[in-house]
C-alpha positions in Angstrom: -24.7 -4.7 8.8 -24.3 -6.9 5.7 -21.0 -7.7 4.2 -22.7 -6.1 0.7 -22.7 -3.0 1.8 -19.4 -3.2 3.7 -17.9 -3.8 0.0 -20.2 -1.1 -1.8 -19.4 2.0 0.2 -15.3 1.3 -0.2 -13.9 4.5 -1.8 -12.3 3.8 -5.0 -9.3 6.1 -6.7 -7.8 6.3 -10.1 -4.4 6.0 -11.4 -3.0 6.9 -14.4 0.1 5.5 -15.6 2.9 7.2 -17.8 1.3 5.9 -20.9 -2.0 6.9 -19.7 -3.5 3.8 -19.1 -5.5 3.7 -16.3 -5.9 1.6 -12.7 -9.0 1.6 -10.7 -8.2 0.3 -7.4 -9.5 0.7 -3.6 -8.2 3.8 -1.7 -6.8 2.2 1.5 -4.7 0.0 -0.6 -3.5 3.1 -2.9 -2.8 4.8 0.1 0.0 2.0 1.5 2.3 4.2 -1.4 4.0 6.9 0.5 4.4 8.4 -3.0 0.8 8.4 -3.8 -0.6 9.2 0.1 1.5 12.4 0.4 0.3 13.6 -3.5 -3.2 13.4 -2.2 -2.2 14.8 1.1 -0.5 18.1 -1.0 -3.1 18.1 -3.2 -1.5 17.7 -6.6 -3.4 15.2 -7.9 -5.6 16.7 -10.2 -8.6 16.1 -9.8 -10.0 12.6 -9.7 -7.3 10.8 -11.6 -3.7 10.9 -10.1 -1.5 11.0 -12.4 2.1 9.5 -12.1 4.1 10.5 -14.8 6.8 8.2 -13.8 5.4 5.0 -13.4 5.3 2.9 -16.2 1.8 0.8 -16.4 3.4 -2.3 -16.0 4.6 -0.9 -12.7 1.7 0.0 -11.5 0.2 -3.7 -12.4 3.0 -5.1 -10.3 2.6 -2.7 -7.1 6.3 -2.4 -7.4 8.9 0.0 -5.1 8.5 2.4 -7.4 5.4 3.1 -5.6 7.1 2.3 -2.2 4.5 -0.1 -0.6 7.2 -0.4 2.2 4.7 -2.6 4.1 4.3 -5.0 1.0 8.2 -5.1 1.0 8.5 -6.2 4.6 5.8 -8.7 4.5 7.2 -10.4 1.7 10.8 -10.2 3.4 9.2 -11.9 6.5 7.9 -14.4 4.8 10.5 -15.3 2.9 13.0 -15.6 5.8 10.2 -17.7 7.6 10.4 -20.2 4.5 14.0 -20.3 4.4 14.1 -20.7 8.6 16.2 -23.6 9.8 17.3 -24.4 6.4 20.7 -25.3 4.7 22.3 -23.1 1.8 21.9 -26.3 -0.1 18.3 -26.6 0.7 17.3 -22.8 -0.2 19.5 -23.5 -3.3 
């Protein structure tokens, strides 16, 4: 099997931001948003597109909690504290 292909078959989805701009990105990662998995799930998306009426573009850009990646949240907060490990509050300062 050749990586190529791997890459080619990856299912993509559509977002659509509340000023109607628009975000192709890869399924699996659109499904880390609880918000966006349980809207397919219930089928309200609408079709191809799903629309979140909500979510400003910028947002959606940023993969921000309004989406609630909680995974993305708690790698970043592990991380972080593995930076900070063993440190002063000076030193984090």
């Amino acid at each position: 099997m050749s990586t190529s292909s791997s890459f080619s078959s990856k299912k993509m989805v559509t977002l659509k931001s509340k000023e109607g701009e628009t975000f192709e990105i890869d399924e699996a990662a659109a499904f880390l948003s609880m918000t966006i998995k349980r809207m397919v799930k219930e089928g309200r998306t609408g079709g191809a597109t799903i629309c979140l009426p909500d979510i400003t573009a910028n947002t959606v850009r940023k993969a921000k909690y309004a989406l609630k990646i909680g995974g993305l949240l708690n790698l970043t907060c592990d991380a972080v504290s593995k930076m900070i490990r063993g440190m002063t509050q000076e030193e984090i300062r």
